[in-house]
MIDO-489982 format. One record per atom (N, C-alpha, C): residue number from 0; residue in three letters; atom name; x, y, z. Coordinates in steps of 0.2 Angstrom, whole numbers, plus 5000, padded with zeros to 4 digits. Layout:
BEGIN
> NUM,ALA,CA,X,Y,Z
...
# end
This chain:
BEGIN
> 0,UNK,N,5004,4994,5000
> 0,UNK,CA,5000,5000,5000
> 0,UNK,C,5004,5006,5000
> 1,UNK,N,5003,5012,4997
> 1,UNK,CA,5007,5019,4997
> 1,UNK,C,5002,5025,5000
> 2,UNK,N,5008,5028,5002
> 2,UNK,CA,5006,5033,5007
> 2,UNK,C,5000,5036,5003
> 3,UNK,N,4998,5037,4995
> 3,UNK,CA,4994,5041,4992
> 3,UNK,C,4988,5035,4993
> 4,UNK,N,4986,5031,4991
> 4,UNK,CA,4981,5028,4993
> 4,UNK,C,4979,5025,4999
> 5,UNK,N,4983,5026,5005
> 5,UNK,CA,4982,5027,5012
> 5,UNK,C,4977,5033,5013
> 6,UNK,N,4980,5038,5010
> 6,UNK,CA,4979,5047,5011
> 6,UNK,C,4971,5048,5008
> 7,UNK,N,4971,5044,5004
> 7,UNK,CA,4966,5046,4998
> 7,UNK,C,4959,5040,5004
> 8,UNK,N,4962,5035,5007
> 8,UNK,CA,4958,5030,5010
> 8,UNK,C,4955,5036,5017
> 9,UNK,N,4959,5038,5019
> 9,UNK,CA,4959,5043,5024
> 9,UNK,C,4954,5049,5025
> 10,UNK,N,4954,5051,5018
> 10,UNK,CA,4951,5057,5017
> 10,UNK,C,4943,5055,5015
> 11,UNK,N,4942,5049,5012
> 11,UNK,CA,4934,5046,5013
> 11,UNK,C,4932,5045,5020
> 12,UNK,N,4938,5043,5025
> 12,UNK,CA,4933,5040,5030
> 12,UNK,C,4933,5047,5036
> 13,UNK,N,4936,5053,5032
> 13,UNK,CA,4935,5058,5036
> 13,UNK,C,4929,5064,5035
> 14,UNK,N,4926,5059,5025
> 14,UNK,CA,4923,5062,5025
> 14,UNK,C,4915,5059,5026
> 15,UNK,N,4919,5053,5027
> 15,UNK,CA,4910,5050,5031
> 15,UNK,C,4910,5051,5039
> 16,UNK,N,4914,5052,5044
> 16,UNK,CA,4914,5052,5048
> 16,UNK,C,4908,5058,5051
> 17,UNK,N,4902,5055,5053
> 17,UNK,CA,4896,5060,5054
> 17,UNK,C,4894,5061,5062
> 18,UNK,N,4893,5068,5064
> 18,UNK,CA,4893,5066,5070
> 18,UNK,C,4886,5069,5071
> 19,UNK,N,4882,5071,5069
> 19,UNK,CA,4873,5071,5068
> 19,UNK,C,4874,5076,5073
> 20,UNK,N,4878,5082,5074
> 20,UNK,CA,4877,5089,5074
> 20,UNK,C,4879,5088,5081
> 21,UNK,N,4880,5081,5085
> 21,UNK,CA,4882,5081,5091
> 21,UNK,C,4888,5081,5093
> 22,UNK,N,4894,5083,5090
> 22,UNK,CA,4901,5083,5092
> 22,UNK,C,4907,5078,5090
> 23,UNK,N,4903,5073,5090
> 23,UNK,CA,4907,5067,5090
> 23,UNK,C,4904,5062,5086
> 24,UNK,N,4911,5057,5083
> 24,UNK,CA,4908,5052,5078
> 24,UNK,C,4905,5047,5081
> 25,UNK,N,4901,5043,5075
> 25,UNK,CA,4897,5038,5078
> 25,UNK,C,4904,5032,5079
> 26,UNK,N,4902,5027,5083
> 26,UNK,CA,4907,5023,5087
> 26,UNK,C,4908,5020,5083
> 27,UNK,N,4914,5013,5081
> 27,UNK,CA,4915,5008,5079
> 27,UNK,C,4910,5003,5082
> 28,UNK,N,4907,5002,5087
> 28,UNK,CA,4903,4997,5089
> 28,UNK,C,4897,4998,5086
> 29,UNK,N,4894,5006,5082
> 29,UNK,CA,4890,5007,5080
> 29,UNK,C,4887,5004,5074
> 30,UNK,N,4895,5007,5070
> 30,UNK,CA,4895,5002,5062
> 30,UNK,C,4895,4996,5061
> 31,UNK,N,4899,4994,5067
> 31,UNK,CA,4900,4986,5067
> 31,UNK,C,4892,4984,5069
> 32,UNK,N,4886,4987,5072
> 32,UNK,CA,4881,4983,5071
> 32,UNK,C,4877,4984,5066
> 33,UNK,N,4877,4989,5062
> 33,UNK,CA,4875,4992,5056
> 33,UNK,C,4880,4988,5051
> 34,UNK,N,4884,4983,5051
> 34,UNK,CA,4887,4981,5047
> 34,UNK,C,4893,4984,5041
> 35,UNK,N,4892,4989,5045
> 35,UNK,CA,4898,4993,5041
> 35,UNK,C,4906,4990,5042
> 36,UNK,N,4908,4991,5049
> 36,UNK,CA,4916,4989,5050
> 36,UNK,C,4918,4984,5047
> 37,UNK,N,4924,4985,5042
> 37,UNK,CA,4926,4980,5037
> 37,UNK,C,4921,4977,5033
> 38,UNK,N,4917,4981,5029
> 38,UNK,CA,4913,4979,5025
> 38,UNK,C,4916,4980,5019
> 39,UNK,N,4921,4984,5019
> 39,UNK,CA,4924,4987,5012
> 39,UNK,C,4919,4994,5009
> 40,UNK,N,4915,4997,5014
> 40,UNK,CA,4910,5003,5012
> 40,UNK,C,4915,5007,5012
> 41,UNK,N,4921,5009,5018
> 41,UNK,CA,4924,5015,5021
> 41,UNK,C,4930,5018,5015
> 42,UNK,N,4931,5011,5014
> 42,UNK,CA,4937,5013,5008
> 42,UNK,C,4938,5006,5003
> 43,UNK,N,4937,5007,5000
> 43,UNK,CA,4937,5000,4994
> 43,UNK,C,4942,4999,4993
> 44,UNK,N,4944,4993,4997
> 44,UNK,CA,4951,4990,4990
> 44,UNK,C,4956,4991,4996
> 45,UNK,N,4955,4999,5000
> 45,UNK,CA,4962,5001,5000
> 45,UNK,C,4965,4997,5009
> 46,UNK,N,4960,4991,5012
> 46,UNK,CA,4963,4989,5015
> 46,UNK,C,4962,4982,5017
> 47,UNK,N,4967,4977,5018
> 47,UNK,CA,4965,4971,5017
> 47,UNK,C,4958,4968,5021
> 48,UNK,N,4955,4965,5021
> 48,UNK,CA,4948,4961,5023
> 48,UNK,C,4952,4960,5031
> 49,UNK,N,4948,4964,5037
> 49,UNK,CA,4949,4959,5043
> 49,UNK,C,4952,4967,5046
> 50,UNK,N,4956,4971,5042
> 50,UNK,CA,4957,4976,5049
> 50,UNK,C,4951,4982,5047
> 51,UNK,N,4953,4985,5055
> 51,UNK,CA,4947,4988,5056
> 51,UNK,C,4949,4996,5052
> 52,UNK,N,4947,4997,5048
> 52,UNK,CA,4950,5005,5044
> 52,UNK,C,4946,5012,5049
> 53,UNK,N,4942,5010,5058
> 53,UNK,CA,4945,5017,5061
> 53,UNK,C,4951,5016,5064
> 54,UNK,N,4952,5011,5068
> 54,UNK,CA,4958,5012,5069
> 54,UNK,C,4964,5013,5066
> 55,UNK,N,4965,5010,5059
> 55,UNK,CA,4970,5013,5056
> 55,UNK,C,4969,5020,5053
> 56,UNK,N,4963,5022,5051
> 56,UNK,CA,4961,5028,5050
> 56,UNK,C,4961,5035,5054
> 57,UNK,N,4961,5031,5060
> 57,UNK,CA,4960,5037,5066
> 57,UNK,C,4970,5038,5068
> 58,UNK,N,4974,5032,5069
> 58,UNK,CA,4981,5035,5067
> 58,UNK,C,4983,5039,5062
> 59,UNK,N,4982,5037,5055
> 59,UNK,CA,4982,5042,5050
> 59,UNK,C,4980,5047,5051
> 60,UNK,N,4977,5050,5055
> 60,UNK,CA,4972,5056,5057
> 60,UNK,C,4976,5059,5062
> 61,UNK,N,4979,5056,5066
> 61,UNK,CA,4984,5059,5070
> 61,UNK,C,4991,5061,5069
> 62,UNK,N,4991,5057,5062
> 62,UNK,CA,4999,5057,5061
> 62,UNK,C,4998,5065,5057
> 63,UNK,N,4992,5065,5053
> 63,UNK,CA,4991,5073,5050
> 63,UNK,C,4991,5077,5055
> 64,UNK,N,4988,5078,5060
> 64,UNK,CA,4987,5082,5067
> 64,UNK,C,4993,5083,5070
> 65,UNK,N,4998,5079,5070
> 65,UNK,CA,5004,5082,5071
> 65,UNK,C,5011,5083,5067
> 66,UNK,N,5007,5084,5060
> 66,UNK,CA,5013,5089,5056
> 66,UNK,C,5013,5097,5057
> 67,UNK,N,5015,5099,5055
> 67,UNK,CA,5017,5105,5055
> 67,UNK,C,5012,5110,5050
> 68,UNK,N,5010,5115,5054
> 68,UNK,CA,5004,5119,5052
> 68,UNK,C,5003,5118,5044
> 69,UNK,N,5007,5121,5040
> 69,UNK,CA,5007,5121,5033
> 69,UNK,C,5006,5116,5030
> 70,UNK,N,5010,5110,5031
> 70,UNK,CA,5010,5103,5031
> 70,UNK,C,5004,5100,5031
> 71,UNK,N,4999,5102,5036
> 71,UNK,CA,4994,5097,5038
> 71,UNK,C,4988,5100,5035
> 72,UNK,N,4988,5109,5033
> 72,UNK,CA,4985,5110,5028
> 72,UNK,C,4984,5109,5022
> 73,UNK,N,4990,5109,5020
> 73,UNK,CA,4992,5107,5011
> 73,UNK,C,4989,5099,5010
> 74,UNK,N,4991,5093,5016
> 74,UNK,CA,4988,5088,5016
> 74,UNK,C,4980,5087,5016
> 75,UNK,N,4979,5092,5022
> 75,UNK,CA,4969,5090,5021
> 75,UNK,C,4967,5094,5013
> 76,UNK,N,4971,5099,5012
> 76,UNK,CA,4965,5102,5005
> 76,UNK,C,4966,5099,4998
> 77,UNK,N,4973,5093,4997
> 77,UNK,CA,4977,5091,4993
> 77,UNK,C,4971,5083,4994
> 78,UNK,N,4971,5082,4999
> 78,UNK,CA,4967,5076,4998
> 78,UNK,C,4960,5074,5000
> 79,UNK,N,4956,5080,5002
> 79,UNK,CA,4951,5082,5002
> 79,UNK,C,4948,5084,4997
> 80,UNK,N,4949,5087,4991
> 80,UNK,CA,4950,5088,4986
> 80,UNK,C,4946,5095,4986
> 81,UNK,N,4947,5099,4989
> 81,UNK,CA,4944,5107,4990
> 81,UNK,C,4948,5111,4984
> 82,UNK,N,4945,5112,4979
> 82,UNK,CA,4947,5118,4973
> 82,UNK,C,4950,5113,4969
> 83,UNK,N,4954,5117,4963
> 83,UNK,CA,4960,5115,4960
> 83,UNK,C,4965,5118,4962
> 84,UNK,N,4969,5111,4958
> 84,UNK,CA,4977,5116,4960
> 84,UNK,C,4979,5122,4961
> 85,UNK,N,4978,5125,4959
> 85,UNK,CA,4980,5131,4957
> 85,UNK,C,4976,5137,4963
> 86,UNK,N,4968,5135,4964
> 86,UNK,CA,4967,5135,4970
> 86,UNK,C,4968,5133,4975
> 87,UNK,N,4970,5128,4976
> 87,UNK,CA,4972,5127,4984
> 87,UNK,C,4979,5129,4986
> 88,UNK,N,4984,5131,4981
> 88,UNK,CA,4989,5133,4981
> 88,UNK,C,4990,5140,4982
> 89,UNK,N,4984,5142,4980
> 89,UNK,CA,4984,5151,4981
> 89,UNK,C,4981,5150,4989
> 90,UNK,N,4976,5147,4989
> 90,UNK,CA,4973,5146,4998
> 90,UNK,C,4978,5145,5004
> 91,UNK,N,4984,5142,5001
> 91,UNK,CA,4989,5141,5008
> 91,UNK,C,4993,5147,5007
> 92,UNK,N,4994,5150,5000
> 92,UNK,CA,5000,5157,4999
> 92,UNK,C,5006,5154,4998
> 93,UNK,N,5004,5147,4994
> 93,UNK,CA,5011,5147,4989
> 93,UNK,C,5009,5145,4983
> 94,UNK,N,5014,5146,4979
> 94,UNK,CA,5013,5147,4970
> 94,UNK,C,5011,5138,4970
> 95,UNK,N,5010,5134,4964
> 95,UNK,CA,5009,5129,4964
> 95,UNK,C,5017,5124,4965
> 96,UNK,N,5020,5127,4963
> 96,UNK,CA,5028,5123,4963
> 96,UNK,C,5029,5120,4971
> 97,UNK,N,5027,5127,4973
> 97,UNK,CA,5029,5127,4980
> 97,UNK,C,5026,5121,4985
> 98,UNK,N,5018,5123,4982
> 98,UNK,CA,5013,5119,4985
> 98,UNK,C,5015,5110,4985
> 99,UNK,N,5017,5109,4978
> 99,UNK,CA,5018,5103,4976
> 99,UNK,C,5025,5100,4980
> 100,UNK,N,5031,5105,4982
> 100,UNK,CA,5034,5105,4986
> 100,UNK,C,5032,5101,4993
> 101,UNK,N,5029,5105,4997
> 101,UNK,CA,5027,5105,5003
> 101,UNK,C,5022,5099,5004
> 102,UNK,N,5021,5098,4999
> 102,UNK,CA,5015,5092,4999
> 102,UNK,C,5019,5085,4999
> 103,UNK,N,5024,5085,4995
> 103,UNK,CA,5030,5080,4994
> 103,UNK,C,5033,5079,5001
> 104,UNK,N,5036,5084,5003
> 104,UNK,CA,5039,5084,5011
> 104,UNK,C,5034,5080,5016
> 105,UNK,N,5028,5084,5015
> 105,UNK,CA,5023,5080,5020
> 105,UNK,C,5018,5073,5020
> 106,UNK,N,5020,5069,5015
> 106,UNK,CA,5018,5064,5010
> 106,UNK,C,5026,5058,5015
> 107,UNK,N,5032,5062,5015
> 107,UNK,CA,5038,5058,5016
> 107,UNK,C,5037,5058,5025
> 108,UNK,N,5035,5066,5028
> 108,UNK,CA,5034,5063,5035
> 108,UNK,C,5031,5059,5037
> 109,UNK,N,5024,5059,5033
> 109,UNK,CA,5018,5054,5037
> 109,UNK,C,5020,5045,5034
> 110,UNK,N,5025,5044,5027
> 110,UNK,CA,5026,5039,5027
> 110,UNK,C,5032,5035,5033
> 111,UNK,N,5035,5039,5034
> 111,UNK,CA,5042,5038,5039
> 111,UNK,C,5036,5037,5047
> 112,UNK,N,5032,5041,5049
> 112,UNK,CA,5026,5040,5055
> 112,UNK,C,5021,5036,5055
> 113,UNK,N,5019,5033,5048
> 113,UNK,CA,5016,5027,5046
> 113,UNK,C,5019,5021,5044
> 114,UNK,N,5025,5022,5045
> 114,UNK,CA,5028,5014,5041
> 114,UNK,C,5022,5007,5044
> 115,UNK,N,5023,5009,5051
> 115,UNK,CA,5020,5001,5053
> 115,UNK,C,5013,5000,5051
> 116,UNK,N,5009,5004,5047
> 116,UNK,CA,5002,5004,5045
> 116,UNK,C,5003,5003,5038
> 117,UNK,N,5008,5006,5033
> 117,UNK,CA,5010,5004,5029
> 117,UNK,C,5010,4998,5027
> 118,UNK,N,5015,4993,5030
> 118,UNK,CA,5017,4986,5030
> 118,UNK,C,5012,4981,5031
> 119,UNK,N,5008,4986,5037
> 119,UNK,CA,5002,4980,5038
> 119,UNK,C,4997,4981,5035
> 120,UNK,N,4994,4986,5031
> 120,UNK,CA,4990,4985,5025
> 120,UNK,C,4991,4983,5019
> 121,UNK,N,4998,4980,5016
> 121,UNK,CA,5002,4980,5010
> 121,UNK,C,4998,4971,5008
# end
């Protein structure tokens, strides 16, 4: 598995993540009675059959949380897919080069603080 469809698997289940206006997401216990957890709904393909994609998801989620500001911006809006290039580049205040830069660097530290979720969804 690669850090880009880890990122990409990430950014679905952050955007199903629903908290029905009450603060917080629905539990893992919840989906799993709804038959959701490890259904292959949260992210197709991108994890093998049998692990659970919040917990791998919710370290992904913190590995972002503790990049560095720009870094963790450039990540959510790069795979979130908020605007085009060109806008989301303008939205952080750097040119695209830059953006793709920054994006690259923070793509290397979350695979170097993901290796062991890496290997064990490969």
């Amino acid at each position: 598995m690669t850090i880009d469809s880890l990122l990409e698997g990430w950014a679905r289940w952050c955007a199903r993540r629903d908290d029905s206006g009450l603060g917080y997401a629905a539990s893992a216990l919840n989906r799993l009675m709804s038959g959701e957890v490890c259904s292959g709904r949260v992210a197709p393909g991108a994890l093998p059959y049998g692990i659970d994609p919040d917990s791998v998801f919710s370290r992904v989620d913190s590995a972002v949380l503790d990049l560095p500001d720009l870094h963790r911006l450039i990540i959510v809006r790069h795979f979130l897919r908020i605007g085009t290039d060109k806008a989301k580049a303008k939205a952080t205040g750097c040119c695209v080069r830059t953006y793709y830069k920054y994006l690259a660097d923070a793509k290397t530290m979350l695979a170097k603080g993901l290796s062991g979720i890496l290997v064990q969804a490969a």
